[in-house]
C-alpha positions in Angstrom: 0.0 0.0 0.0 2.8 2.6 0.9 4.5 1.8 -2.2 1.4 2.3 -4.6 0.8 5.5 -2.7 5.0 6.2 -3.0 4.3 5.7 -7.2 0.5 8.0 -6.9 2.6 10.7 -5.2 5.3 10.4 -8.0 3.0 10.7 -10.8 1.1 13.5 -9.2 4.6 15.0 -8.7 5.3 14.6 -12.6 1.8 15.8 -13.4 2.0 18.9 -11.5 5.6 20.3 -12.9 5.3 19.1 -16.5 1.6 20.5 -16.8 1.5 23.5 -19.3 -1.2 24.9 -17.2 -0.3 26.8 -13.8 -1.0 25.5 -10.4 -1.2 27.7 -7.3 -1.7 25.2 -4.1 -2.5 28.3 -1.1 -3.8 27.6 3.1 -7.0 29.4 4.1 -4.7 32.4 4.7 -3.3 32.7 1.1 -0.5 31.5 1.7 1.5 30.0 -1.2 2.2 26.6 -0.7 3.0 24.9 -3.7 3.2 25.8 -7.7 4.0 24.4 -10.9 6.9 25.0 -13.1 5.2 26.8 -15.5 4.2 29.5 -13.3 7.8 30.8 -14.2 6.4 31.7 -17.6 2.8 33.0 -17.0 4.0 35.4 -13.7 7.4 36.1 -14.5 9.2 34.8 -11.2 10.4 31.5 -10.2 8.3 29.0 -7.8 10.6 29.5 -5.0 10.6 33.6 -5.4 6.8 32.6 -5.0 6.2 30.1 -2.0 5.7 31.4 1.1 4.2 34.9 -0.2 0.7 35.8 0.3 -1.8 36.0 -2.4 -3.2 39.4 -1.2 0.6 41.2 -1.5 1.1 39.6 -4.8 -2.0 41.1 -5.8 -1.2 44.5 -4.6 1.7 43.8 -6.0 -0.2 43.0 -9.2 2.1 40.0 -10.1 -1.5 38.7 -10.9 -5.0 40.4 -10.3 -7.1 39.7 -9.3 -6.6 37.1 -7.4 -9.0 34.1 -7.8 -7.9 32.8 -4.5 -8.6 35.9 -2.1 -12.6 35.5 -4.4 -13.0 32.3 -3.1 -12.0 32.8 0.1 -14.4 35.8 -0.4 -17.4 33.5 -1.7 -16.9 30.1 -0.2 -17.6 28.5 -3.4 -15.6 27.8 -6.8 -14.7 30.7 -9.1 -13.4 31.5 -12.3 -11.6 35.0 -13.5 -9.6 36.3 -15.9 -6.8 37.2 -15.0 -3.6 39.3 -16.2 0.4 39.0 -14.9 2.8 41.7 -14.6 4.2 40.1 -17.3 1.7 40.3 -19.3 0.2 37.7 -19.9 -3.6 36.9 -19.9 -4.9 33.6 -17.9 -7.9 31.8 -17.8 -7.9 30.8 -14.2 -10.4 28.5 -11.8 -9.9 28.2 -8.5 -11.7 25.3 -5.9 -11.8 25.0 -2.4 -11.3 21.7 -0.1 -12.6 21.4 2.7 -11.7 19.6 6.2 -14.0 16.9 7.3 -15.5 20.0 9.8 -16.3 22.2 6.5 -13.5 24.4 6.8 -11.4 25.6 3.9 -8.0 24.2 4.6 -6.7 24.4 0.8 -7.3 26.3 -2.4 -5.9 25.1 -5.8 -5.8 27.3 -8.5 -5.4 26.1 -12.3 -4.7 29.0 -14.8 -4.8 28.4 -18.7 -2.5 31.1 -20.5 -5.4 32.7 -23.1 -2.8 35.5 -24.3 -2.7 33.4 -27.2 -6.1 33.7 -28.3 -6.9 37.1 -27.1 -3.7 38.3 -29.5 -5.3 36.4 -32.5 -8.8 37.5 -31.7 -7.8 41.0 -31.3 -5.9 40.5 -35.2 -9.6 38.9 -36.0 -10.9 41.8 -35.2 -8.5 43.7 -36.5 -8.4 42.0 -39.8 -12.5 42.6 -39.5 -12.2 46.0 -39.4 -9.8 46.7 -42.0 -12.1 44.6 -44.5 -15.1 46.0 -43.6 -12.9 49.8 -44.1 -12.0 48.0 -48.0 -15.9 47.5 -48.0 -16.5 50.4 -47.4 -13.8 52.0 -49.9 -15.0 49.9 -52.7 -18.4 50.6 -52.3 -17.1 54.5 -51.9 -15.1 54.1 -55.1 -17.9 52.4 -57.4 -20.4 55.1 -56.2 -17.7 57.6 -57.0 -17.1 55.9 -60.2 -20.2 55.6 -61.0 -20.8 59.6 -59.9 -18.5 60.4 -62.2 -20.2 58.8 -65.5 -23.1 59.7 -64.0 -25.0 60.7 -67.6 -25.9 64.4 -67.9 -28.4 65.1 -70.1 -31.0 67.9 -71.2 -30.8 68.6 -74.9 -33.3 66.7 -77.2 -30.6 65.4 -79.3 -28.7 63.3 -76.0 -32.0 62.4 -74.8 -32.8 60.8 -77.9 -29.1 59.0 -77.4 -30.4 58.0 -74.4 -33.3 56.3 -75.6 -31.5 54.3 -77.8 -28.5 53.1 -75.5 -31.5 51.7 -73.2 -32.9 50.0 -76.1 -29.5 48.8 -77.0 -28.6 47.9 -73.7 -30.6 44.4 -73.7 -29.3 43.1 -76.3 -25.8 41.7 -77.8 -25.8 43.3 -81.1 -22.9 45.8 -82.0 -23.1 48.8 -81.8 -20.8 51.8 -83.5 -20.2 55.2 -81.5 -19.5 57.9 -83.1 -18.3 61.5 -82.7 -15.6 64.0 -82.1 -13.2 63.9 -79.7 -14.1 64.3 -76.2 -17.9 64.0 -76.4 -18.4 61.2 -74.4 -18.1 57.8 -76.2 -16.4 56.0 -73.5 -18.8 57.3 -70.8 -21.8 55.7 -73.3 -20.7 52.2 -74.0 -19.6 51.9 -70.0 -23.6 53.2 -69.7 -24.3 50.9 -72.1 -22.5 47.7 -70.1 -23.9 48.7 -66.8 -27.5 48.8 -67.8 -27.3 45.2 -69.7 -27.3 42.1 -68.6 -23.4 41.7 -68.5 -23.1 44.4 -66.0 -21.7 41.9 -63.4 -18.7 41.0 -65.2 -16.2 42.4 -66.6 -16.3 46.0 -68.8 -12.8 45.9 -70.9 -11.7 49.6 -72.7 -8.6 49.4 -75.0 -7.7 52.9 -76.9 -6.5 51.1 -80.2 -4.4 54.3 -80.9 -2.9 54.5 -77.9 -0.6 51.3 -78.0 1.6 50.9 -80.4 0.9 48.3 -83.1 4.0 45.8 -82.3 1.9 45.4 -78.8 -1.6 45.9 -79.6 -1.8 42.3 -81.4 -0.8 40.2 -78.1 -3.0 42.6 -75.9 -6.2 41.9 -77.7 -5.4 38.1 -78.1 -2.8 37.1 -75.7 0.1 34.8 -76.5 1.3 31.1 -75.9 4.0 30.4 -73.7 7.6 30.9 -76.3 4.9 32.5 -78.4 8.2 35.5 -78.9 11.5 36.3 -77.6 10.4 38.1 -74.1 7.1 36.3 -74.2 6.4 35.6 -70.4 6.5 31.8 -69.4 2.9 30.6 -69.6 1.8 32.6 -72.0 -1.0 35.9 -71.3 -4.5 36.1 -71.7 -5.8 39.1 -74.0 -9.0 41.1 -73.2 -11.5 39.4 -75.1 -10.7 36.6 -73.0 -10.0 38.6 -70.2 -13.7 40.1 -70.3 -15.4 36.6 -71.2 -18.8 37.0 -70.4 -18.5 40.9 -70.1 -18.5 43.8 -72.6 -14.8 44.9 -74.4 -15.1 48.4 -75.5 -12.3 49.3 -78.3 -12.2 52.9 -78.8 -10.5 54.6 -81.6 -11.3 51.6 -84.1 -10.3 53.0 -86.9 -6.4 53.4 -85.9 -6.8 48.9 -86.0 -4.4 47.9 -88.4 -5.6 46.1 -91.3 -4.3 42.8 -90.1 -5.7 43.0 -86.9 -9.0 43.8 -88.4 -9.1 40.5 -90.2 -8.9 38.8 -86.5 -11.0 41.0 -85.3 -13.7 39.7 -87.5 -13.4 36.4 -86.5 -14.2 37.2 -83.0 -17.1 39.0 -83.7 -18.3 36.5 -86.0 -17.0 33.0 -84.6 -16.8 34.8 -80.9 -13.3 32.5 -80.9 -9.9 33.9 -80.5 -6.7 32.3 -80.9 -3.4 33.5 -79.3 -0.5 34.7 -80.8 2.0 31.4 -81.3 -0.9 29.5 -80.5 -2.7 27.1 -82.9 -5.8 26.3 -80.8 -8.9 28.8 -81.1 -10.4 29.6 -77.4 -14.4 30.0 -77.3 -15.6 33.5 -75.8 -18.8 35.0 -75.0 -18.2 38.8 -75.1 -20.2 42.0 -76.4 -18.3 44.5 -78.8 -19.1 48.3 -78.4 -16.3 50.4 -80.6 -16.2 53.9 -81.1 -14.3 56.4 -83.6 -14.1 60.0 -84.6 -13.3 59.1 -88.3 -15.4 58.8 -91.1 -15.4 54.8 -91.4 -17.0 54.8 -94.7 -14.3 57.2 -96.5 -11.8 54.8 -94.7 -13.1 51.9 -96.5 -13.5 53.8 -100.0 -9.9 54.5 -99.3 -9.0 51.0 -98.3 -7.9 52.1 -95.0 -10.5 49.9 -93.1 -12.2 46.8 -94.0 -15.8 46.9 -95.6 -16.7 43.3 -93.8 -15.4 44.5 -90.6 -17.4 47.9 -90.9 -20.5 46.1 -91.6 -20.1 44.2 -88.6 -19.7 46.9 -85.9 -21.9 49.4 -88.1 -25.3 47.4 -86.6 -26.1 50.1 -84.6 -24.7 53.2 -85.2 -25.2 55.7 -82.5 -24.2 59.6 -82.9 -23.2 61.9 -80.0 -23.6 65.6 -81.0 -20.7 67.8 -80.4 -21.3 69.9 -77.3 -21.5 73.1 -79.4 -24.5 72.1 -80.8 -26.5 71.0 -77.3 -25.8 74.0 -75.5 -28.7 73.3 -73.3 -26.1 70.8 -71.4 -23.6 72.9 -70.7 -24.9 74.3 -67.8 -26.2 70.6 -66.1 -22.9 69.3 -66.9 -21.2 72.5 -65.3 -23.1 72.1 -62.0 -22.5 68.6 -62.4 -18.5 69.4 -62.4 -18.5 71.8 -60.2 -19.8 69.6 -57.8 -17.7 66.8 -57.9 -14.6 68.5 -58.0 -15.7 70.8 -55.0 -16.3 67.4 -52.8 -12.8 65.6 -54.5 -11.1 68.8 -53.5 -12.6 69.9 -50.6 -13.5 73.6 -52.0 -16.8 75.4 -52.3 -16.5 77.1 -55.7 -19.1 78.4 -57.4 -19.3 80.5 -60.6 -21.4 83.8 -61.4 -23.9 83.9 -63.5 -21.2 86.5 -65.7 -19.1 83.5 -65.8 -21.7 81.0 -66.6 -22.7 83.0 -69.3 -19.0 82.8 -71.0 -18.9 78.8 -70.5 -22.4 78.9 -72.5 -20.9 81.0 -75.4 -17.5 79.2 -75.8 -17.8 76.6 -78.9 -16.2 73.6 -76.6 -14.1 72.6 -79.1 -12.5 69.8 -76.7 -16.2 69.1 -76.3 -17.1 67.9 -72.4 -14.0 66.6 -72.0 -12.5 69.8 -71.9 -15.7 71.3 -70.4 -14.5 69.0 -67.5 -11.4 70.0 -67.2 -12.2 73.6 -67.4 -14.3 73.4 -64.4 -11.2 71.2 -62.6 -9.6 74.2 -63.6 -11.6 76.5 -61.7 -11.9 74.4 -58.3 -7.8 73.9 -58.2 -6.5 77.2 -58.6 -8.7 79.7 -57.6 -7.3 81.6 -54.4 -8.7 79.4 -51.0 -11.1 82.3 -49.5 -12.3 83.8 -53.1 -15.3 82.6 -54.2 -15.1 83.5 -57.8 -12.4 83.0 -59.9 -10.9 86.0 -63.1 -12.7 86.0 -66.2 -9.3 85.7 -67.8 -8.9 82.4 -66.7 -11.7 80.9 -68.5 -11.9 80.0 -71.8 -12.0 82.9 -74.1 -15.1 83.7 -75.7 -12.9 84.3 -79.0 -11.3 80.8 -80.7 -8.1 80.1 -78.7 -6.4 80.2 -81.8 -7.2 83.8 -83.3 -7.1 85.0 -79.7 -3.9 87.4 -78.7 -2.8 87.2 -75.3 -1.9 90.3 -74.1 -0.5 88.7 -70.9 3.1 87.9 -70.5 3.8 84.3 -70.8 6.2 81.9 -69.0 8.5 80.1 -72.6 7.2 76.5 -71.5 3.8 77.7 -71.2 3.7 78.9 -74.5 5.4 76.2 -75.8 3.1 73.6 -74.7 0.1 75.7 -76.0 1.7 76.0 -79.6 2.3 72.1 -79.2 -1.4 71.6 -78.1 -2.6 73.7 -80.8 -0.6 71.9 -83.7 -1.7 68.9 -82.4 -5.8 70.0 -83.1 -4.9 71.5 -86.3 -3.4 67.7 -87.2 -6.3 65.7 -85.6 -9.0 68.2 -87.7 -7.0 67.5 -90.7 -6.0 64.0 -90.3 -7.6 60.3 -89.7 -4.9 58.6 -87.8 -2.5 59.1 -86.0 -0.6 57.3 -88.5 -1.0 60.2 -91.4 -0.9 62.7 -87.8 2.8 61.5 -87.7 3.8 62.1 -91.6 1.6 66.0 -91.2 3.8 66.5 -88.5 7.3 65.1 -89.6 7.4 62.5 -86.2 6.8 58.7 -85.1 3.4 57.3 -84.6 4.3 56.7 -80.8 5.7 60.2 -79.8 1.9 61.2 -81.5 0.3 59.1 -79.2 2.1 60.3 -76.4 1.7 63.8 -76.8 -2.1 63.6 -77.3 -1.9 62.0 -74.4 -0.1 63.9 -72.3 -2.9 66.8 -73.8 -5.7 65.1 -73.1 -6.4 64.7 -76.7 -7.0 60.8 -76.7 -11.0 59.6 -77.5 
C-alpha cells in the first residue's frame, strides 16, 4: 500500500511540474504553498521567489489580479476569473476550495490556462475585421464615386434621344458603332451601355487602339502562348477578349486597328473564338463588342484604309453623339455637375457667377465635355482658398483660342506647350490617324500618341 501510494505521489509530482497549465496550491490564509513549473512563464518569477508569499501582497503587487484565491476565500464556493500578470500575460484561471471533514477551507488550488494566445489572434480577427469592412467600405465608396463620375448628364433633345436608344441597345448583344468627335463622351456611353445590360456583373474591358503601339496591340487583344516570342512571359497571357469573357470589351478609336488586326478581329465577332499569338488552338468567348471612332469609317473603306466586312459588322447600330457646341442646353447641367464633384474631390466650395456661366455657354467647346471638365477642374484647383469666384481671364475665351492674342506675358514653357497643343488639333482636324498625324507633323506614330496623351487629346 505505501509503495502504490510512493508511485501516486510520484506521478502527481510529474503531473504537477510538466503540466503547461499553472498551479497555485495556497492555506485558508493565502499563503503560497505549492506551484508548478510553469508558473515561471505565466508570472514572470520563479516557484521559490513565490512560496511562502501571500496571495493578497502579490495582488497589490499585481504579479496577478485579481486574485481568484482571495474570491474564493471571499465566496466560499468555486470561481473563475480572468486574469492578467505583470508580465503580461492573460490567464484563464479557476480556483476550488477543499474542505476539512469539519467544512473548513483548509486548501485552495488554482489552475490558470494562459489565453494571451487567443486574445492576441482574436484582437488581429478583429482587426483584420475591421480593416475589410474599411475596404468594404472603400470599394463601395469608389464604385459610387465611379459611378458619380459617368453619372449621364443630359438635357438637350438630341442626348436624350441617345439616351433612348442606349437603353434600347442595352438588352441586347448586337454591335453597336459610336461615333463623334473627340471628347464627347463615347467611353462614358458604351460603359452606360454595359452597366444597364445584362453583363453588368462582369467584366467591362476599354482598350484605346491608338494609344498602344501596333507591335503590342496584337498580343493585348489576343494574348500569347508560352515561347509565343523572344520576351514572351513563361505561360503565356491572356488578351481582353478573354480577359472580359462574359463581359463587354469596349475598343475605342477603331479605326487606328491595323488592317491585319482587323481580319482577327472579324473572326471574334463573327465566330466569338480567338486564338493567341504562337498559338494554334482557337479559345471560345462570350463577349459584347461596343467600338467607337471620330473618323469617317465609310471614307476609310472607299480608301482601303478599313475593311468593308469588318465595318458592316460593328456598323449594326450606329449611335451619334452631338458635339457639345451644338446641345448647349447641357452645358450648364454638366457645369453644375462638375463643379460639384470637383468641389467634394477637393474639398472647395466654388461656385461660378452667373457673368461666368454665361461665358462657359458662349464658348464653342471645341474639346467638347472633356474639356468642359477640365475647365471646371480648372476653376476648383486654382482659384485663391477664400475667393469665391475665380478672373474671367482664366476661362476660356469667348474668342477661338487660336485667333485669340494674349496680351498677358507668358512663362517660354507655357507657350510652348500651347503652340504644341494647338498643332496637335490642327493635325487631328485635318488628319484620320494618328498614322497620317505623324507624316503631317514630320514625327513617329508613338511620340503622337504620347503627346495627345499627355494633352488630353485621346478619344
Amino acid at each position: 500500500m505505501e509503495r502504490q501510494d510512493h508511485w501516486l505521489l510520484q506521478e502527481l509530482e510529474a503531473i504537477f511540474h510538466t503540466s503547461y497549465q499553472s498551479i497555485f496550491v495556497t492555506d485558508r490564509h493565502g499563503k503560497v504553498l505549492r506551484v508548478s513549473e510553469s508558473v515561471a512563464h505565466t508570472c514572470g518569477l520563479a516557484p521559490e521567489e513565490l512560496i511562502g508569499e501571500n496571495v493578497y501582497d502579490l495582488e497589490r503587487r499585481k504579479i496577478f489580479y485579481p486574485s481568484v484565491t482571495r474570491s474564493v476565500l471571499e465566496s466560499g464556493k468555486k470561481e473563475s476569473i480572468v486574469q492578467h500578470t505583470r508580465s503580461g500575460n492573460t490567464l484563464l484561471v479557476e480556483a476550488i476550495p477543499i474542505r476539512s471533514e469539519s467544512g473548513e477551507i483548509i486548501r485552495i488550488i488554482a489552475i490558470s490556462k494562459d489565453i494571451s494566445e487567443i486574445n492576441h489572434l482574436q484582437k488581429q480577427l478583429a482587426e483584420l475585421t475591421n480593416l475589410m469592412e474599411g475596404y468594404q467600405k472603400e470599394l463601395l465608396r469608389l464604385k459610387q464615386e465611379t459611378l458619380e463620375e459617368t453619372t449621364f448628364i443630359v438635357k438637350s433633345k438630341a442626348m436624350i434621344k441617345v439616351t433612348e436608344l442606349m437603353h434600347t441597345v442595352a438588352y441586347s448583344d448586337a454591335s453597336v458603332l459610336i461615333l463623334g468627335e473627340t471628347g464627347v463622351g463615347k467611353q462614358v456611353v458604351a460603359t452606360h451601355i454595359h452597366q444597364w445590360s445584362d453583363r453588368k456583373e462582369k467584366p467591362f474591358i476599354t482598350i484605346n487602339c491608338g494609344a498602344i503601339p501596333e507591335n503590342l496591340l496584337e498580343t493585348e487583344l489576343f494574348g500569347y502562348e508560352s515561347g509565343a516570342f523572344s520576351g514572351a512571359k513563361k505561360g503565356g497571357k491572356l488578351g481582353i477578349f478573354e480577359l472580359a469573357n462574359g463581359g463587354t470589351v469596349f475598343l475605342d478609336e477603331i479605326s487606328e486597328l491595323p488592317l491585319h488586326l482587323q481580319v482577327k478581329l472579324l473572326r471574334v465577332l463573327q465566330e466569338r473564338k480567338v486564338m493567341r499569338v504562337g498559338g494554334a488552338k482557337e479559345h471560345d468567348v462570350d463577349i459584347r463588342v461596343l467600338t467607337a471612332t471620330n473618323q469617317n469609317l465609310e471614307e476609310m473603306v472607299q480608301r482601303k484604309k478599313f475593311r468593308q466586312d469588318l465595318y458592316y459588322r460593328i456598323h449594326v447600330i450606329p449611335m451619334l453623339i452631338p458635339p457639345l457646341r451644338e446641345r448647349k442646353e447641357d452645358i450648364y447641367d454638366l457645369t453644375i455637375h462638375f463643379l460639384e464633384r470637383f468641389n467634394q474631390k477637393y474639398n472647395k466650395k466654388r461656385f461660378l457667377s452667373e457673368h461666368q456661366l454665361q461665358l462657359l455657354l458662349r464658348y464653342q467647346w471645341p474639346g467638347n465635355v472633356r474639356e468642359l471638365e477640365n475647365t471646371v477642374e480648372r476653376f476648383v484647383v486654382t482659384g485663391q482658398i477664400f475667393d469665391s469666384l475665380l478672373e474671367d481671364e482664366q476661362l476660356p475665351s469667348v474668342e477661338h483660342y487660336e485667333t485669340k492674342r494674349n496680351t498677358n506675358p507668358l512663362h517660354l514653357p507655357t507657350v510652348l506647350k500651347n503652340v504644341e497643343r494647338d498643332l496637335l488639333l490642327q493635325a487631328k482636324r485635318e488628319c484620320r490617324t494618328t498614322r497620317e498625324m505623324a507624316d503631317y507633323l514630320g514625327i513617329h506614330q508613338s511620340t503622337v500618341v504620347r503627346k495627345l496623351q499627355s494633352h488630353d487629346l485621346i478619344d
